[in-house]
C-alpha positions as CSV (number, residue, x, y, z in Angstrom):
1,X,-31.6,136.7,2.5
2,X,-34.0,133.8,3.2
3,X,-33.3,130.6,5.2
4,X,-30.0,128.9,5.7
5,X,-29.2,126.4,3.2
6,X,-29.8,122.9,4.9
7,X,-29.7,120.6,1.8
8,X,-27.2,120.1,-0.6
9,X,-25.7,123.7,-0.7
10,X,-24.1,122.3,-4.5
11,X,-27.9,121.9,-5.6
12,X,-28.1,125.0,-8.0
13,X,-31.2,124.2,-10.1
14,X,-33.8,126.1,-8.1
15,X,-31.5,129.3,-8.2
16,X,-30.5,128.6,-12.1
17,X,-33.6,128.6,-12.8
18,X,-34.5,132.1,-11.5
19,X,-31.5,133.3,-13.1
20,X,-32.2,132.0,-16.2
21,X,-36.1,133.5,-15.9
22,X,-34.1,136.9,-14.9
23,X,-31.9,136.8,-17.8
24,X,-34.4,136.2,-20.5
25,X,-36.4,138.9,-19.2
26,X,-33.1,141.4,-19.0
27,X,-33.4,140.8,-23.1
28,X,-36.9,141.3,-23.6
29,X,-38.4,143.8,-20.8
30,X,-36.7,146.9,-20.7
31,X,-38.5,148.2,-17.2
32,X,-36.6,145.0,-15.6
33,X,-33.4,146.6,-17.0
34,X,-33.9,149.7,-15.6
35,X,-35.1,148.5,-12.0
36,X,-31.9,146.1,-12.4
37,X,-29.3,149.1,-13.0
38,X,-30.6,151.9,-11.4
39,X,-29.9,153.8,-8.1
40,X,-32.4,153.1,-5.4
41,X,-33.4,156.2,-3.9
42,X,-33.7,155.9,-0.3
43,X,-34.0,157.5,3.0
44,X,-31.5,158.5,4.6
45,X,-29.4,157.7,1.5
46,X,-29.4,156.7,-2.1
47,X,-27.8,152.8,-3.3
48,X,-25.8,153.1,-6.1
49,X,-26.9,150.2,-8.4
50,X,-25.8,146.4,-8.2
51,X,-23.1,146.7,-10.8
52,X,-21.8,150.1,-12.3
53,X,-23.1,151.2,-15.2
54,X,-21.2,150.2,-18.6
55,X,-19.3,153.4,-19.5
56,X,-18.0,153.7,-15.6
57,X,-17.3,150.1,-16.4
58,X,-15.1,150.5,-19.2
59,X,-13.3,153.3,-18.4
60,X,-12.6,151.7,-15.0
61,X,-11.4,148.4,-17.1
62,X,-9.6,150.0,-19.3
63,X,-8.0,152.9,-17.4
64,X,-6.7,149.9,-15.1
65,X,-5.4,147.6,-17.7
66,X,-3.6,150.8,-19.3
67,X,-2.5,152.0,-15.5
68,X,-1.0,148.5,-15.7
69,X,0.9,148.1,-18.5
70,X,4.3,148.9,-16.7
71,X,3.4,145.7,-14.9
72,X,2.6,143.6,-17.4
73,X,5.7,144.1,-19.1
74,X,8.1,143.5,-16.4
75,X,5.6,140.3,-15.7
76,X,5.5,138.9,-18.6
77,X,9.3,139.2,-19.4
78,X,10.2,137.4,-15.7
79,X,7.1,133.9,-16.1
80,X,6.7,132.1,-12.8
81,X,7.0,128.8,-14.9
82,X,8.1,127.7,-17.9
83,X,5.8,129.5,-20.6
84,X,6.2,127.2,-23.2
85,X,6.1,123.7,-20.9
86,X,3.3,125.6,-19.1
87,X,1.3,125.7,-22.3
88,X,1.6,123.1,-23.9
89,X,0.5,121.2,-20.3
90,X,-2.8,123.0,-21.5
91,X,-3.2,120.6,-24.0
92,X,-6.0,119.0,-22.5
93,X,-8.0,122.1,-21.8
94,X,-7.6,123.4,-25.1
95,X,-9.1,119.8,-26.6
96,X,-12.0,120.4,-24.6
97,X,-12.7,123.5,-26.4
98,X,-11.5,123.1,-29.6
99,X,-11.3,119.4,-30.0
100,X,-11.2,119.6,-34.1
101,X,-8.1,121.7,-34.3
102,X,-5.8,119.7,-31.8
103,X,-6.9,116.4,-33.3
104,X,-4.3,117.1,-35.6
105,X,-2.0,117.9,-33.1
106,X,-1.3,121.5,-35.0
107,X,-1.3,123.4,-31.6
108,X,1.8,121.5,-29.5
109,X,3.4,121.4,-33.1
110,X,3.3,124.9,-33.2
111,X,4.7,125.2,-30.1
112,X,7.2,123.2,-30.4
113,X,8.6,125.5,-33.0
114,X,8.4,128.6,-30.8
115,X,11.8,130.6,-30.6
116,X,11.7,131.9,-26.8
117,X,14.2,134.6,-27.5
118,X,12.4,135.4,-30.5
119,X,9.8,135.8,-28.4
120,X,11.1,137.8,-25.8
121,X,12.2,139.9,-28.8
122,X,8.8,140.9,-30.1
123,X,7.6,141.8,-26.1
124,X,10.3,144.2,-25.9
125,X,9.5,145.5,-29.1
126,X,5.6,145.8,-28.3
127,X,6.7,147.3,-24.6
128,X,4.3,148.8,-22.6
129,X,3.0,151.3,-25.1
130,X,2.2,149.1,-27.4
131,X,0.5,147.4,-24.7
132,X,-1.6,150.7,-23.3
133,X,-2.4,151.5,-26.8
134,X,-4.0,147.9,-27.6
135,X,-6.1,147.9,-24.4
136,X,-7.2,151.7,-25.2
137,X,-7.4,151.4,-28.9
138,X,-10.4,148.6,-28.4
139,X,-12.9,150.7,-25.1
140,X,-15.7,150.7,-27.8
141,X,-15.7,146.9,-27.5
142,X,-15.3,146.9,-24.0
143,X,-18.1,149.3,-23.5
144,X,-20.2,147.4,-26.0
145,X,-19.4,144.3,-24.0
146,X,-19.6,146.1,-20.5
147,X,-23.6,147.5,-21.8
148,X,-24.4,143.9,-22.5
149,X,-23.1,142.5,-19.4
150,X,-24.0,145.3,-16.8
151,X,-27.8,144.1,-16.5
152,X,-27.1,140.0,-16.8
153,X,-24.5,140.5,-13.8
154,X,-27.1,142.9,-12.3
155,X,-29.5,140.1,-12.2
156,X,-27.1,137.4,-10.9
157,X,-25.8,139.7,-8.2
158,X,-29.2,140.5,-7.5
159,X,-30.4,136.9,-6.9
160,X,-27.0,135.7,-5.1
161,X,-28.1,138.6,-2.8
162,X,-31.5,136.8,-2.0
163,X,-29.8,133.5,-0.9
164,X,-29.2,132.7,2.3
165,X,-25.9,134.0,3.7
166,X,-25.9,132.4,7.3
167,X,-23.6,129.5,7.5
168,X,-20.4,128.4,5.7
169,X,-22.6,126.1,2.9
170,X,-24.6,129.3,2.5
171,X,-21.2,130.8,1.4
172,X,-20.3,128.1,-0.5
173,X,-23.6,127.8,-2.5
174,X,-23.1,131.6,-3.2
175,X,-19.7,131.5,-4.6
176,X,-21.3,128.0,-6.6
177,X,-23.9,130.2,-7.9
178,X,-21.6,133.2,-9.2
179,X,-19.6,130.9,-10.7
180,X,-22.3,128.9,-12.5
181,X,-24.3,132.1,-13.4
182,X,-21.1,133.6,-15.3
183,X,-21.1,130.7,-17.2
184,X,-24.6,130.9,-17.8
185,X,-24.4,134.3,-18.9
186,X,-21.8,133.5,-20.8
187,X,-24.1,130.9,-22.9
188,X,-27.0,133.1,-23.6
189,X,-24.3,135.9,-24.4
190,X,-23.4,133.2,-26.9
191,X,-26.8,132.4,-27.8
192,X,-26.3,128.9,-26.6
């Protein structure tokens, strides 16, 4: 686990930096892979790997998303807030992320023109079925995506698992450091 985190448990750079070194090597050096995803044999018993392997990972994901579709329809039919006010309060996340389009102010002018029974129209005609079918129709992509991931989360989990865990800014600098390594994987998913 190492020592407790006395400095600034925010500072990530020393632990991005491993990750990142861990994550270039996850796409170049194959043995890293394997030592990343594979069970560690052990006496008296045998780890299962960091993170499940990608087809246990997409058939979980997508067994679960289609064991929920019930759910989502009755949820999306009865919104805790306003859908429409609720997104077009988004504005300014959206214009983060896509500044060039909402420049032009297409998105709240869009929905501003949304029907809401209309919409609740086309949910009850999609139902839960069409729902199930969506999710199951695309577990190629989500086991493509779950392959690529497994070994990049493998690493992160693998290095969060080496920080210190002993006092609350321990905890704090691991949840920091999940969050920053998604978003890290995220980029060199992205190439970025």
């Amino acid at each position: 686990m190492g020592t407790s985190t006395k400095s600034n448990p925010y500072d990530l750079s020393g632990f991005m930096a491993k990750l990142n070194t861990d994550l270039d090597r996850v796409q170049t050096d194959p043995d890293f892979v394997k030592e990343l995803t594979s069970e560690k044999k052990g006496n008296p018993i045998t780890l299962g790997p960091p993170v499940i392997d990608p087809t246990e990972w997409a058939d979980k994901q997508v067994r679960n998303a289609s064991n929920a579709a019930s759910d989502w329809l009755r949820n999306v039919k009865r919104p805790r807030r306003d859908p429409l006010k609720a997104a077009i309060a988004a504005a300014p996340k959206r214009e983060q992320k896509v500044r060039e389009s909402l420049d032009q102010h297409k998105w709240e002018k869009a929905m501003a023109k949304v029907d809401e029974d209309m919409m609740f129209q086309v949910i009850d005609s999609v139902g839960a079925e069409g729902y199930r079918k969506g999710v199951e129709a695309r577990k190629a992509k989500v086991r493509a995506r779950a392959a690529e991931l497994q070994p990049m989360v493998a690493a992160l989990k693998t290095n969060i698992q080496a920080m210190p865990d002993v006092t609350d800014s321990d905890r704090a600098a691991r949840l920091l450091a999940a969050r920053a390594g998604m978003i890290e994987i995220g980029k060199k998913r992205r190439g970025i």
